[in-house]
C-alpha positions in Angstrom: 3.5 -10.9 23.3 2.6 -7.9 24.7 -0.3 -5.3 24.9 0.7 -2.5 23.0 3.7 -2.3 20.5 5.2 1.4 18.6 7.6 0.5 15.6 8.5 3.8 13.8 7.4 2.6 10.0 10.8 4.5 8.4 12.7 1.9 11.0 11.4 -1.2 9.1 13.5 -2.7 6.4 12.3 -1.4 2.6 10.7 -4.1 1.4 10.8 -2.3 -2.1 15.3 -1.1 -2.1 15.7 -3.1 -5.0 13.1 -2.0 -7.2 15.5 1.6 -7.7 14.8 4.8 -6.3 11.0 5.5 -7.4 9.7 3.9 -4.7 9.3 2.7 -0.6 7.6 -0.1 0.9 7.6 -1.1 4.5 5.3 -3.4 6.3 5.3 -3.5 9.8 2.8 -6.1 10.7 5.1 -8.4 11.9 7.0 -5.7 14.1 4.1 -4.6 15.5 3.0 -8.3 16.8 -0.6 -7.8 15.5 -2.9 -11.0 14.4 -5.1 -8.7 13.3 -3.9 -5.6 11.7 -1.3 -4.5 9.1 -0.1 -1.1 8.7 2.5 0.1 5.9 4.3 2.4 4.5 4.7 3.1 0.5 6.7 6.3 -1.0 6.3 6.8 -4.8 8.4 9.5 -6.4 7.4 12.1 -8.9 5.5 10.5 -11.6 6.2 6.8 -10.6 3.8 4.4 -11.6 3.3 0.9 -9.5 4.0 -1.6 -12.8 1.9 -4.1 -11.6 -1.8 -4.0 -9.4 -3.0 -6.5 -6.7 -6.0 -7.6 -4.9 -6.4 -10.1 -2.1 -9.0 -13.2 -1.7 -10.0 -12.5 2.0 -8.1 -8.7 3.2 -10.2 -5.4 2.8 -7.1 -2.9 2.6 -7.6 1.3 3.2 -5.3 3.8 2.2 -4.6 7.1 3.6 -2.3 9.6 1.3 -0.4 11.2 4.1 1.3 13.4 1.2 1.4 14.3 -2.1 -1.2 13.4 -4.9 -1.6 11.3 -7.6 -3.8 8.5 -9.5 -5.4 5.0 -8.1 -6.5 2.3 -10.3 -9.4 0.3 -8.6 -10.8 -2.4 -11.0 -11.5 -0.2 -14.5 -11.9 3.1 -12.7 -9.2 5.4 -12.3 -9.6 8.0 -9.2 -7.5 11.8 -8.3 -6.1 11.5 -4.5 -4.9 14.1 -2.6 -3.4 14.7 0.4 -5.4 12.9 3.5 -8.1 11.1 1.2 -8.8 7.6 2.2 -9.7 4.9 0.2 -11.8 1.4 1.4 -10.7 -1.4 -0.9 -12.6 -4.4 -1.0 -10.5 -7.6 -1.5 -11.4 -8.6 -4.7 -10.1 -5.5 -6.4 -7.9 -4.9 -8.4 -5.5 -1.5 -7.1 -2.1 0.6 -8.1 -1.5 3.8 -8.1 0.4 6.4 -9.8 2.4 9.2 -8.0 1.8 12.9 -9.0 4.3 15.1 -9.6 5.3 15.7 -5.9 5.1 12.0 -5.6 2.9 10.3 -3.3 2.7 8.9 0.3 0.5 6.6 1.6 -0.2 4.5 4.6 -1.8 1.3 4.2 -4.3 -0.5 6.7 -5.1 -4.4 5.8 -7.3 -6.5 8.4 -6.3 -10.4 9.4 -4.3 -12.1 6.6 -4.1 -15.5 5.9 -1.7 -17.6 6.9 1.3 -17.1 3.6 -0.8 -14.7 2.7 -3.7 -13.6 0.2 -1.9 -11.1 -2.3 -2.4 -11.6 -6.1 0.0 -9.4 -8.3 -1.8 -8.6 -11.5 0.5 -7.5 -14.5 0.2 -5.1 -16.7 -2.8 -3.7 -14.7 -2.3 -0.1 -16.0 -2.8 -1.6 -19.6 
């Protein structure tokens, strides 16, 4: 492995393609060769909202909203982003957002992840 490693995030595979046109998902963690750090990539179109949350058991997550605005959910509290907010997610909460209507960009930061992961989808979260 080496030192350093650059992975343009719109060169990753879209994790999300099959989920239609309302949204973009790409993790590079595993390009990038990091133990320690994920970064990712999620595009939400106008008015799209995630149908499902998550929260982790061990990985604090932030989120940057490189564009756009919209809604997140954290636990029971619902919170307005705009463009270059950042939001610190503990792991034990619940999140999903909800795109504006000039959709919404974000870039995602998670610390060291279990080995097979630590991700819990939680459905119906916006209900």
């Amino acid at each position: 492995m080496s030192d350093y490693a650059i992975k343009n995030l719109k060169d990753v595979e879209d994790s999300a393609a099959d989920r239609g046109p309302g949204v973009e998902a790409r993790f590079a963690r595993k390009h990038l060769e990091s133990d320690h750090l994920g970064v990712s990539y999620f595009r939400y179109g106008p008015g799209f909202k995630a149908p499902f949350g998550h929260r982790h058991r061990e990985q604090e997550e932030a989120y940057v909203v490189v564009s756009g605005s919209g809604r997140v959910r954290l636990d029971d509290d619902e919170i307005e982003l705009r463009q270059w907010d950042v939001v610190r997610v503990a792991p034990q909460v619940g999140r999903a957002f909800h795109a504006g209507p000039e959709g919404l960009e974000l870039i995602a930061i998670g610390n060291d992840r279990p080995d097979g992961g630590d991700g819990e989808f939680i459905p119906d979260f916006w209900n």
